[in-house]
Each structure stands twice: as C-alpha cells, then as structure tokens.
PDB file of N, CA, C and O in Angstrom:
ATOM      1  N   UNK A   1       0.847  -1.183   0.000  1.00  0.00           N
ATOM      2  CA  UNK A   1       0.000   0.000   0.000  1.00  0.00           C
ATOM      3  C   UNK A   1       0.884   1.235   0.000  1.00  0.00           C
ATOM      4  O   UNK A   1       1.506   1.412   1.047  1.00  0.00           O
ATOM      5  N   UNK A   2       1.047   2.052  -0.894  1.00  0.00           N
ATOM      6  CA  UNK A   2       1.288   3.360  -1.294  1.00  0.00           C
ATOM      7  C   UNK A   2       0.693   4.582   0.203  1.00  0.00           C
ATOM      8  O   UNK A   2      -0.372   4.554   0.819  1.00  0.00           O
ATOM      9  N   UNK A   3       1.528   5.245   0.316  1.00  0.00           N
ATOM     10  CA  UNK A   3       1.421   6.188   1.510  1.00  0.00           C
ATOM     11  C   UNK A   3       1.726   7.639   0.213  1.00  0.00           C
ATOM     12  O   UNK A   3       2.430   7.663  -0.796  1.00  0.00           O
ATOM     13  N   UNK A   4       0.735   8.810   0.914  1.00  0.00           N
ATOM     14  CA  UNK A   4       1.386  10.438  -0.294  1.00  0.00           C
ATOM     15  C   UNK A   4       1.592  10.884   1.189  1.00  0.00           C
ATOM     16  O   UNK A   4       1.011  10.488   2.199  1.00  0.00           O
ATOM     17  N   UNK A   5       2.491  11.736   1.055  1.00  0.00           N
ATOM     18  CA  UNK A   5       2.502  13.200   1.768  1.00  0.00           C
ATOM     19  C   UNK A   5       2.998  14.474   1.080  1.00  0.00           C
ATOM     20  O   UNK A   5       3.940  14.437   0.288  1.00  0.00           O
ATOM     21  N   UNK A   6       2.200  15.860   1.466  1.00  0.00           N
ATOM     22  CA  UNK A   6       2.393  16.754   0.873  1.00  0.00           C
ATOM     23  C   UNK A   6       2.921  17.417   1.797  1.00  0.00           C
ATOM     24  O   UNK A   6       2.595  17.522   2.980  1.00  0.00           O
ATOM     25  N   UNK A   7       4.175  18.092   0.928  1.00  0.00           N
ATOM     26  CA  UNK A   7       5.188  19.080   1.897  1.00  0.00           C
ATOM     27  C   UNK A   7       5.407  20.343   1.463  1.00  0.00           C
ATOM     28  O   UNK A   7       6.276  20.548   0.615  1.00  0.00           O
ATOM     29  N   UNK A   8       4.620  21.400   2.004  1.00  0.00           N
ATOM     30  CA  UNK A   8       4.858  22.623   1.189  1.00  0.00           C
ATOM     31  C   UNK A   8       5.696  24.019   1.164  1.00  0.00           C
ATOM     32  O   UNK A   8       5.268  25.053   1.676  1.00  0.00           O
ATOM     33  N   UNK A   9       7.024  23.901   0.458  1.00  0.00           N
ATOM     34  CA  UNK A   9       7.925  24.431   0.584  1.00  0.00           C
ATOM     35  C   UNK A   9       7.809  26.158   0.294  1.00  0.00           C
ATOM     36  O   UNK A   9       8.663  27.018   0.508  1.00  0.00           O
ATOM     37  N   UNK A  10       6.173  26.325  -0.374  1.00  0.00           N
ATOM     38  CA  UNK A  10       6.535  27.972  -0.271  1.00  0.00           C
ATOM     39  C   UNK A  10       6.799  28.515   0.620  1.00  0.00           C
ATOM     40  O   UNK A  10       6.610  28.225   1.801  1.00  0.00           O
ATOM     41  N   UNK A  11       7.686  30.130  -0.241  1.00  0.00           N
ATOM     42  CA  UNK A  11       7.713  30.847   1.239  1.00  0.00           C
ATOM     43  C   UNK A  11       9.283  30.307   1.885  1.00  0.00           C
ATOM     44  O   UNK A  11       9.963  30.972   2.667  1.00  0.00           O
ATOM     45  N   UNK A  12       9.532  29.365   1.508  1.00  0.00           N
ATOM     46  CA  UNK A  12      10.959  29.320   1.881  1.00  0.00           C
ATOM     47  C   UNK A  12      11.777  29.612   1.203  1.00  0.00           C
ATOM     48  O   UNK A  12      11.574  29.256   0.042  1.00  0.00           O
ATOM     49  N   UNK A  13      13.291  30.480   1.486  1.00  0.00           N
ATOM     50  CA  UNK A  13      13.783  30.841   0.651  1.00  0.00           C
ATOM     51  C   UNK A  13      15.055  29.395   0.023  1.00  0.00           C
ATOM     52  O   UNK A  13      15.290  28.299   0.531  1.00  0.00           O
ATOM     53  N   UNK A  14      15.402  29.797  -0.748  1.00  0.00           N
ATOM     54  CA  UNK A  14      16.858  28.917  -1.214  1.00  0.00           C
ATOM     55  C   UNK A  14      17.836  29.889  -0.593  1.00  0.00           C
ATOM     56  O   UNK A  14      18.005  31.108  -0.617  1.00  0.00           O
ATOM     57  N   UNK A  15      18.620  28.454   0.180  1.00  0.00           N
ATOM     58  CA  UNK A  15      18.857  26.989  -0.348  1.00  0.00           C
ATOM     59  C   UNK A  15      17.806  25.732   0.787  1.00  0.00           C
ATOM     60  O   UNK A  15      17.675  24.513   0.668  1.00  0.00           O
ATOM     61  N   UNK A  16      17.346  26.496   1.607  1.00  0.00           N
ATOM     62  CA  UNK A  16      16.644  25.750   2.495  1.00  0.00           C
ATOM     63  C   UNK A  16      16.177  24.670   1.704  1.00  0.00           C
ATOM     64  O   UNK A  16      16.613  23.524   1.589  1.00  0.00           O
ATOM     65  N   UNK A  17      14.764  25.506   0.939  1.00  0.00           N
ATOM     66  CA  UNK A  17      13.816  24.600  -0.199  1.00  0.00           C
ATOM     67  C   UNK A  17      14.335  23.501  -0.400  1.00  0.00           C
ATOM     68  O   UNK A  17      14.017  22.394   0.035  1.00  0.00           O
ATOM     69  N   UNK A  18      15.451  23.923  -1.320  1.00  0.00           N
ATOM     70  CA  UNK A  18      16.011  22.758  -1.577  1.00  0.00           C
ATOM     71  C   UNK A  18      16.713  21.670  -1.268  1.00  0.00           C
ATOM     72  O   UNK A  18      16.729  20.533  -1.739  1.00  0.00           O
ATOM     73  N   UNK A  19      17.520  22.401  -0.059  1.00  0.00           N
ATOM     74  CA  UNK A  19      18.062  21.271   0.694  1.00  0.00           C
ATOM     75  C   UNK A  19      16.619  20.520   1.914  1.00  0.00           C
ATOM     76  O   UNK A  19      16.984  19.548   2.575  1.00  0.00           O
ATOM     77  N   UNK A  20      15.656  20.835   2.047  1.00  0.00           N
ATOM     78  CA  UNK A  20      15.260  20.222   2.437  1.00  0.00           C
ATOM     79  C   UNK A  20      14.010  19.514   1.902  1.00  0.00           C
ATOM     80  O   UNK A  20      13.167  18.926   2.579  1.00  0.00           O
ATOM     81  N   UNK A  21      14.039  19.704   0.275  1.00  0.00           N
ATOM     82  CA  UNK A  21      12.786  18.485  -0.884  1.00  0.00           C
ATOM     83  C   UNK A  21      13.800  17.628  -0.265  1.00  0.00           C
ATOM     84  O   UNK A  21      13.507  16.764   0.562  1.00  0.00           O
ATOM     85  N   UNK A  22      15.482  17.966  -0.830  1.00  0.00           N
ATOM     86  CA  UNK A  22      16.400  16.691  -1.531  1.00  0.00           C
ATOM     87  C   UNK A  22      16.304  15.764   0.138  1.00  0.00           C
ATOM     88  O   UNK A  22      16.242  14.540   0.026  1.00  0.00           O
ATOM     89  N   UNK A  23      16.298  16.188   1.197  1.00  0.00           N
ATOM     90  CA  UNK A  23      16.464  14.830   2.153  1.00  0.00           C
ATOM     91  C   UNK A  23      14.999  14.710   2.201  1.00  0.00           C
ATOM     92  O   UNK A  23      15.173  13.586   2.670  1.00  0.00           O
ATOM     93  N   UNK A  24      13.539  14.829   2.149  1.00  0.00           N
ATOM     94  CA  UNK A  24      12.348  14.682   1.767  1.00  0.00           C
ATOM     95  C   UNK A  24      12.778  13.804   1.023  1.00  0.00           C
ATOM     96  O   UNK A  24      12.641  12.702   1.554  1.00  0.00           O
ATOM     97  N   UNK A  25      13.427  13.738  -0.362  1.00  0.00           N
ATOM     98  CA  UNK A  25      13.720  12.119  -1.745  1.00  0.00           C
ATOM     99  C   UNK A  25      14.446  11.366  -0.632  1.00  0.00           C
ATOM    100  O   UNK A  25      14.165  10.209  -0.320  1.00  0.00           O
ATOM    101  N   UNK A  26      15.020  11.809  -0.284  1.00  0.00           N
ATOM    102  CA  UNK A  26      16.250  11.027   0.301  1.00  0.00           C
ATOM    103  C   UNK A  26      15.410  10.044   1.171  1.00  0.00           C
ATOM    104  O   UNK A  26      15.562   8.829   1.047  1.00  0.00           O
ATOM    105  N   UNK A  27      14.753  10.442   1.823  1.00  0.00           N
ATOM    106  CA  UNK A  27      13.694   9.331   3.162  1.00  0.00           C
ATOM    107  C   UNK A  27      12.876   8.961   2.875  1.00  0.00           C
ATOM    108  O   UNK A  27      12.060   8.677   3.752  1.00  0.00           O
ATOM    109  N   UNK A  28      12.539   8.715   1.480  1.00  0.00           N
ATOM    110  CA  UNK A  28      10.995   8.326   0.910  1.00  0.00           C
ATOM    111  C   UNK A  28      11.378   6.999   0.870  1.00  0.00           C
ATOM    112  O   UNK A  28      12.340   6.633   0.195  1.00  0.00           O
ATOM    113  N   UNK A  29      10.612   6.144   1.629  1.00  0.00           N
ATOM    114  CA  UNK A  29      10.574   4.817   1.445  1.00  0.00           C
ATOM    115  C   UNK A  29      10.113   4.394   0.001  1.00  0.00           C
ATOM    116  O   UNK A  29       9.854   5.207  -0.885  1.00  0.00           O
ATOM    117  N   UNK A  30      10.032   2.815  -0.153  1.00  0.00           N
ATOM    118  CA  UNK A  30       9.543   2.318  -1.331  1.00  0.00           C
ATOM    119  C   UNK A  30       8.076   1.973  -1.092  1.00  0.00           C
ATOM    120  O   UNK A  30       7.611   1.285  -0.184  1.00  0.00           O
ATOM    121  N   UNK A  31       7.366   2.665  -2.210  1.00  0.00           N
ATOM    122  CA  UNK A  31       6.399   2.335  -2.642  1.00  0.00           C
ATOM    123  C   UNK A  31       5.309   4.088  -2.535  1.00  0.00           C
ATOM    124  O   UNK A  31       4.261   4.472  -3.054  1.00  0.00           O
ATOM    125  N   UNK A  32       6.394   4.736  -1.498  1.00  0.00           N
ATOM    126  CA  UNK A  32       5.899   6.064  -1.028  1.00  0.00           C
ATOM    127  C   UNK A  32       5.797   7.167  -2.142  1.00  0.00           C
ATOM    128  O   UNK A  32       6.680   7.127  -2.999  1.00  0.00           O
ATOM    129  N   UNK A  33       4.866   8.118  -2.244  1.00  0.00           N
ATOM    130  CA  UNK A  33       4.544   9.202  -2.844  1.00  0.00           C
ATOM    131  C   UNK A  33       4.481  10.796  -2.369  1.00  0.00           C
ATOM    132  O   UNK A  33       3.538  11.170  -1.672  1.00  0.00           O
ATOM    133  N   UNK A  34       5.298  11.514  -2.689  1.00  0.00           N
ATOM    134  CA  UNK A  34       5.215  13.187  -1.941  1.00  0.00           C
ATOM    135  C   UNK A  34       4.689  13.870  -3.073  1.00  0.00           C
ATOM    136  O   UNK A  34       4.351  13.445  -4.177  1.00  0.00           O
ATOM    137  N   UNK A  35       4.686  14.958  -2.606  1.00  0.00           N
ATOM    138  CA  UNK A  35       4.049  15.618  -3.488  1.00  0.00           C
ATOM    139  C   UNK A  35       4.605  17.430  -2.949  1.00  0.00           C
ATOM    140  O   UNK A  35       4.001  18.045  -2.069  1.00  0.00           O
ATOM    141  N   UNK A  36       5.299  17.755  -3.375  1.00  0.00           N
ATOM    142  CA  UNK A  36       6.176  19.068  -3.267  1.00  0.00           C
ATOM    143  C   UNK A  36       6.151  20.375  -3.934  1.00  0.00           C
ATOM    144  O   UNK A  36       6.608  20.853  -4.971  1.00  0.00           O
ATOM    145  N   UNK A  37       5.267  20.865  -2.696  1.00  0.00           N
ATOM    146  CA  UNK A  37       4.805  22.550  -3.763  1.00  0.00           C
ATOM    147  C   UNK A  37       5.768  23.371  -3.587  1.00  0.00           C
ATOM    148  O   UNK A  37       6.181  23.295  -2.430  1.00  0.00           O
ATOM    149  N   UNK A  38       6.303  24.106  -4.195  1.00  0.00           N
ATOM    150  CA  UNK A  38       7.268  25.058  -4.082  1.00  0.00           C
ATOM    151  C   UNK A  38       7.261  26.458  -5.216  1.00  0.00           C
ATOM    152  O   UNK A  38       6.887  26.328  -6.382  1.00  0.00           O
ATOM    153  N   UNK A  39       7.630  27.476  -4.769  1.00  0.00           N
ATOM    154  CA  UNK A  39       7.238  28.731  -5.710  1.00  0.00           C
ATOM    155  C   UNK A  39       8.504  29.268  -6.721  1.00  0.00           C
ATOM    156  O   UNK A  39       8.569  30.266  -7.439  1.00  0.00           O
ATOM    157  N   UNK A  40       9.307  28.368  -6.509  1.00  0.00           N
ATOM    158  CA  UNK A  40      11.346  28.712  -6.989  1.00  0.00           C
ATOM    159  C   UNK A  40      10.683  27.794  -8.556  1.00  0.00           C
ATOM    160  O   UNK A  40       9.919  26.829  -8.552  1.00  0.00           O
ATOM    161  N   UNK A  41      11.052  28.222  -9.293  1.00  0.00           N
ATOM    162  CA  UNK A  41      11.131  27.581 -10.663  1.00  0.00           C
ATOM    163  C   UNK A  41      12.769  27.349 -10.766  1.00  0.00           C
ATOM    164  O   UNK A  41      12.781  26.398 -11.548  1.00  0.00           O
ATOM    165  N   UNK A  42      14.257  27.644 -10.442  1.00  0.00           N
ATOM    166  CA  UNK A  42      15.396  26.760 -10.099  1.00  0.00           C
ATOM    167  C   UNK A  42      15.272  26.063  -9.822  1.00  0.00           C
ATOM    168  O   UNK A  42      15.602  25.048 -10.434  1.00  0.00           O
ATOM    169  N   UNK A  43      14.423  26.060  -8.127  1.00  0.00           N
ATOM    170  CA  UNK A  43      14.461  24.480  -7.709  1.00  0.00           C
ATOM    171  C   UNK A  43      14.125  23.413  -7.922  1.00  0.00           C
ATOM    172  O   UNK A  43      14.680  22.358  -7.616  1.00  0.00           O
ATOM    173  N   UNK A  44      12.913  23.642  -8.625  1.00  0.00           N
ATOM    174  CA  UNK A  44      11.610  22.611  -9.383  1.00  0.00           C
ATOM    175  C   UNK A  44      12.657  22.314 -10.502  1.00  0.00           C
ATOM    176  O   UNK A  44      12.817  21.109 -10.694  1.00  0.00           O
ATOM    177  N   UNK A  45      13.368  23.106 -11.244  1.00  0.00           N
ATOM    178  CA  UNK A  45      14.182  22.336 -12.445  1.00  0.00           C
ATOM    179  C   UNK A  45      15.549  21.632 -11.664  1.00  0.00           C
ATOM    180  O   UNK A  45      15.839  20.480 -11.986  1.00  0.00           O
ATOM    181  N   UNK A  46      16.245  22.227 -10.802  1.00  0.00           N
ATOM    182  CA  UNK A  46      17.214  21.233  -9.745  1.00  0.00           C
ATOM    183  C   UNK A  46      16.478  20.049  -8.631  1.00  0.00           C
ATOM    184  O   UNK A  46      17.100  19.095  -8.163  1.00  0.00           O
ATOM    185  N   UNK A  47      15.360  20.291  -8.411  1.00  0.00           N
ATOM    186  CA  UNK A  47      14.852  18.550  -8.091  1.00  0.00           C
ATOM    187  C   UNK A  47      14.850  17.831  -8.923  1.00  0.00           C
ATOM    188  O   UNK A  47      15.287  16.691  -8.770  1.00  0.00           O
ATOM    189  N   UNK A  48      14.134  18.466 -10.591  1.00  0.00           N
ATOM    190  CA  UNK A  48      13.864  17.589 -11.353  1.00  0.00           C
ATOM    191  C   UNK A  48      14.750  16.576 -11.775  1.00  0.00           C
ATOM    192  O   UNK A  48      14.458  15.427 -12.106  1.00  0.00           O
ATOM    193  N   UNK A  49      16.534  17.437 -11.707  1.00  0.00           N
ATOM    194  CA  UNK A  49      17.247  16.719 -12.372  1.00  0.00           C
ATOM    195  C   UNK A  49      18.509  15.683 -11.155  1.00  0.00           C
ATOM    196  O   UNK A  49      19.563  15.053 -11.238  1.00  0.00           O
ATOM    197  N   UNK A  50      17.535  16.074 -10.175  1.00  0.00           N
ATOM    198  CA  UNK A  50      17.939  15.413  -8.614  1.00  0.00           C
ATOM    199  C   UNK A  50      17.139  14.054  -9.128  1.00  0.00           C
ATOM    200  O   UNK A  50      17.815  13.028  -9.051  1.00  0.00           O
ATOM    201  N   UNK A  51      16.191  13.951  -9.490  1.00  0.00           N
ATOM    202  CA  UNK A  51      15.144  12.741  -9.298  1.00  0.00           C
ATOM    203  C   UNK A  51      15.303  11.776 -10.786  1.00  0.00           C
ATOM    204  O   UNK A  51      15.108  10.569 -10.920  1.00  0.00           O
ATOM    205  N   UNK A  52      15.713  12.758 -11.775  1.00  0.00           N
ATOM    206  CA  UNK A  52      15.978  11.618 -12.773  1.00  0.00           C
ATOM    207  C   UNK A  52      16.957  11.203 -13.375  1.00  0.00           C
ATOM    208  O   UNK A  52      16.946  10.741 -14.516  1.00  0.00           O
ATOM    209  N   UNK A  53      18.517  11.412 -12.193  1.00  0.00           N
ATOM    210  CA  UNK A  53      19.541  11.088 -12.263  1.00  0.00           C
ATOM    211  C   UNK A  53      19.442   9.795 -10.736  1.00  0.00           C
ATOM    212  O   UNK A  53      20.195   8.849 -10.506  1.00  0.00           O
ATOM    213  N   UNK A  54      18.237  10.267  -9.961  1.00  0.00           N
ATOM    214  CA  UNK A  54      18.187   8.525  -9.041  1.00  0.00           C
ATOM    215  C   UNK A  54      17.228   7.393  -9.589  1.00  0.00           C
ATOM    216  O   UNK A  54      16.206   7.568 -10.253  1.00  0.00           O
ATOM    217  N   UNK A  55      17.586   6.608  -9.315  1.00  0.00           N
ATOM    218  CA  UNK A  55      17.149   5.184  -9.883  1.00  0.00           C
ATOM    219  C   UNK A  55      16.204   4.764  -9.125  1.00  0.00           C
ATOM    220  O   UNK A  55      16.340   5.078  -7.943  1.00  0.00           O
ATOM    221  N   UNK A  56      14.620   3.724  -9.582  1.00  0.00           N
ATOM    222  CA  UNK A  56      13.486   3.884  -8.531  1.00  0.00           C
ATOM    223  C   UNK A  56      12.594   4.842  -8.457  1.00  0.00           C
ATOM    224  O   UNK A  56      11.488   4.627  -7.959  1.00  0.00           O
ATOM    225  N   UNK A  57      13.038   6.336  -9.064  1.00  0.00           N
ATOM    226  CA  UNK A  57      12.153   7.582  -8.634  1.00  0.00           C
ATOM    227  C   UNK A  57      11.468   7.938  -9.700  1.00  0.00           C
ATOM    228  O   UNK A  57      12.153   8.096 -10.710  1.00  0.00           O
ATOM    229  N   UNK A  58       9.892   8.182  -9.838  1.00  0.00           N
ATOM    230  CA  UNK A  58       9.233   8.537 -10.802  1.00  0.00           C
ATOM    231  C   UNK A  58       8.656  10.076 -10.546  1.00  0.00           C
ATOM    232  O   UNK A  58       8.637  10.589  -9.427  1.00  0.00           O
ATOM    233  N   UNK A  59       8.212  10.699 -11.688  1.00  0.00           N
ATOM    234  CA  UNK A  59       7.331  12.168 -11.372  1.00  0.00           C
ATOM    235  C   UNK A  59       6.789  12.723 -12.386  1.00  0.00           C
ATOM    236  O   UNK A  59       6.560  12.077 -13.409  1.00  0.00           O
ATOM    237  N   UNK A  60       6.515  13.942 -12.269  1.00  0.00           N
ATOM    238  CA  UNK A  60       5.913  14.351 -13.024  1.00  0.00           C
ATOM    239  C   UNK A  60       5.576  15.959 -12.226  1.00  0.00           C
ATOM    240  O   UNK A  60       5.878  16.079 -11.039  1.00  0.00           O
ATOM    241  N   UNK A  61       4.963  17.096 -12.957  1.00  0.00           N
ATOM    242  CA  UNK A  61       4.798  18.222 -12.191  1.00  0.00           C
ATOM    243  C   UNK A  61       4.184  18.860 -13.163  1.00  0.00           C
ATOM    244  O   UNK A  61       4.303  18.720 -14.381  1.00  0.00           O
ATOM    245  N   UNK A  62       3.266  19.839 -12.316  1.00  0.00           N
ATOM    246  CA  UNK A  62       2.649  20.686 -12.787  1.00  0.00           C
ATOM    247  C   UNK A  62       2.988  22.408 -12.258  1.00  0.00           C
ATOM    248  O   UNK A  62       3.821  22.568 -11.366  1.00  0.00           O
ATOM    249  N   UNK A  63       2.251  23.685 -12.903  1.00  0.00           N
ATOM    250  CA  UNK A  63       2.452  24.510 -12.931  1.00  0.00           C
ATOM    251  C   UNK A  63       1.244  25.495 -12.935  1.00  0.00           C
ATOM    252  O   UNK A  63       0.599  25.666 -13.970  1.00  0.00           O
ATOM    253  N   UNK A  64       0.865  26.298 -11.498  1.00  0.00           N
ATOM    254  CA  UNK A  64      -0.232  26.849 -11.956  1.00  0.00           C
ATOM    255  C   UNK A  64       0.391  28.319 -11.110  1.00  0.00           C
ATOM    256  O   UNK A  64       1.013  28.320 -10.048  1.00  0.00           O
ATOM    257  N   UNK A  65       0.037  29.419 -11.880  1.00  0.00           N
ATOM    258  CA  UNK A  65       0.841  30.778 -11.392  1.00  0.00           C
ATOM    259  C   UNK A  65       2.204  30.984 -11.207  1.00  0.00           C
ATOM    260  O   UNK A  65       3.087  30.755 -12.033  1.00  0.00           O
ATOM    261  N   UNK A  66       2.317  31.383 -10.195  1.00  0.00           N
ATOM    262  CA  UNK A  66       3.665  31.317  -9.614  1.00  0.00           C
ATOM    263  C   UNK A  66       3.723  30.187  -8.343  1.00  0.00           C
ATOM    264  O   UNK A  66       4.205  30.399  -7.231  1.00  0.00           O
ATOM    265  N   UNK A  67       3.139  29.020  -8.787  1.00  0.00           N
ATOM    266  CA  UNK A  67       3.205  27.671  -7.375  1.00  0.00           C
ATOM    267  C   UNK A  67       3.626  26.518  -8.933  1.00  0.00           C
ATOM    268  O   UNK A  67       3.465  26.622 -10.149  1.00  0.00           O
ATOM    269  N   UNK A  68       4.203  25.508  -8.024  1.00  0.00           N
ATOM    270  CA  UNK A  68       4.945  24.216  -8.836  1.00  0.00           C
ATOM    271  C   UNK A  68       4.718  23.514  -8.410  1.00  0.00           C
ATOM    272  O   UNK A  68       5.148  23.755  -7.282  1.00  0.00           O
ATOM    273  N   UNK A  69       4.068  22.166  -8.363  1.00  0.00           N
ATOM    274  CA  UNK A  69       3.803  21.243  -7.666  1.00  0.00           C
ATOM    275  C   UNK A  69       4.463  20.127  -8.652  1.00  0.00           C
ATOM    276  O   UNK A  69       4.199  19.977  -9.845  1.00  0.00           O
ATOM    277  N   UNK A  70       5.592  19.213  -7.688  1.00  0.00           N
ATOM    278  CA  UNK A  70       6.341  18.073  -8.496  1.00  0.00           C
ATOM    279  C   UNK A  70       6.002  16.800  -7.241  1.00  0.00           C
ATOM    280  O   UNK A  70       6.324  16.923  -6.059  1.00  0.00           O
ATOM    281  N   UNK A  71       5.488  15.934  -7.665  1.00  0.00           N
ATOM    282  CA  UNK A  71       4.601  14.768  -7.280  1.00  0.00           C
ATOM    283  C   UNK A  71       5.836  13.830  -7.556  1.00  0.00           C
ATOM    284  O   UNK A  71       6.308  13.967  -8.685  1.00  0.00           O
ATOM    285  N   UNK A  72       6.234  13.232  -7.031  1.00  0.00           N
ATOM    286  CA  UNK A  72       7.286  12.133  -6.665  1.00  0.00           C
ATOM    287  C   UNK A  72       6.687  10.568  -6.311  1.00  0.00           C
ATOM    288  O   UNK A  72       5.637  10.447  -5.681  1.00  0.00           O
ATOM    289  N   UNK A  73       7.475   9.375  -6.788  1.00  0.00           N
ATOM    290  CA  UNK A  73       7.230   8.586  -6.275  1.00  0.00           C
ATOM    291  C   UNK A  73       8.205   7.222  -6.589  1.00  0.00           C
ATOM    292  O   UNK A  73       8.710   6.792  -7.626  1.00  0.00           O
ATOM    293  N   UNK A  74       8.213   6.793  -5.282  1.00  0.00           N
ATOM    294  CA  UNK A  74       9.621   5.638  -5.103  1.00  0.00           C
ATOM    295  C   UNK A  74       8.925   4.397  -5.477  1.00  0.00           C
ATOM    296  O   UNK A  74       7.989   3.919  -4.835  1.00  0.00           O
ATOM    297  N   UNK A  75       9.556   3.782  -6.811  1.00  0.00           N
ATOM    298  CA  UNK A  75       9.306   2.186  -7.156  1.00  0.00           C
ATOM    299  C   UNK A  75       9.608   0.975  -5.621  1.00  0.00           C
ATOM    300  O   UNK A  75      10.405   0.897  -4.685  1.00  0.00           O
ATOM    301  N   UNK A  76       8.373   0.185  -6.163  1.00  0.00           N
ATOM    302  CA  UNK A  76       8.672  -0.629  -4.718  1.00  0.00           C
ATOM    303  C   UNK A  76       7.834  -1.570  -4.564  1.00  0.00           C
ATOM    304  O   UNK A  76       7.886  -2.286  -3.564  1.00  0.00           O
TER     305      UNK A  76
END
C-alpha cells in the first residue's frame, strides 16, 4: 500500500527549499509518494534533475501561477 505526503515548501527561501525536498527524496521509502509545492522555478528544475539522475524515482509536475507542484514517487 502506497502512503502520499504533501510538503509545502513555499515561502521558503533557497537553499533551504532545496536542501530540504532533496532529504524529503532522500527518506521516501519504497512504494511512497510526496508531493512538493514550491514557488522557486530553479528548484523545481534542480529537483527535477535530482530525481531523474536517481534510480526507482518517478514524477511528473505541474504549474499553476507562480506555485509548482512536483509529485514524486519511489518504485517498490
């Protein structure tokens, strides 16, 4: 059974954001799903290429205003 949690990083500035999606990937068990709003369009393109340089990790993201939501999820 698949577990989501949503973690919402607006409002934080970089490098926080980002250092704290990347240990968010980092602790996602297998089979687990996050889901990561954030308002940085850097960071959303530096997770992206955090997540499809690891092996196991799937996603996908969307874009509405100035909010990013990148939906994650660990094979398992």
């Amino acid at each position: 059974m698949s577990s989501k949690k949503l973690i919402d990083f607006t409002d934080i500035t970089w490098p926080f954001n980002l250092l704290k999606s990347n240990l968010s990937i980092k602790q996602m068990q297998k089979g687990e799903e996050i889901e990561i709003m954030i308002d940085d369009p850097d960071v959303l393109q530096s997770l992206i290429l955090i997540v499809d340089q690891s092996p196991g990790y799937f996603f996908n993201y969307s874009e509405e205003k100035d909010l990013y939501k990148l939906v994650i999820k660990k094979s398992g």
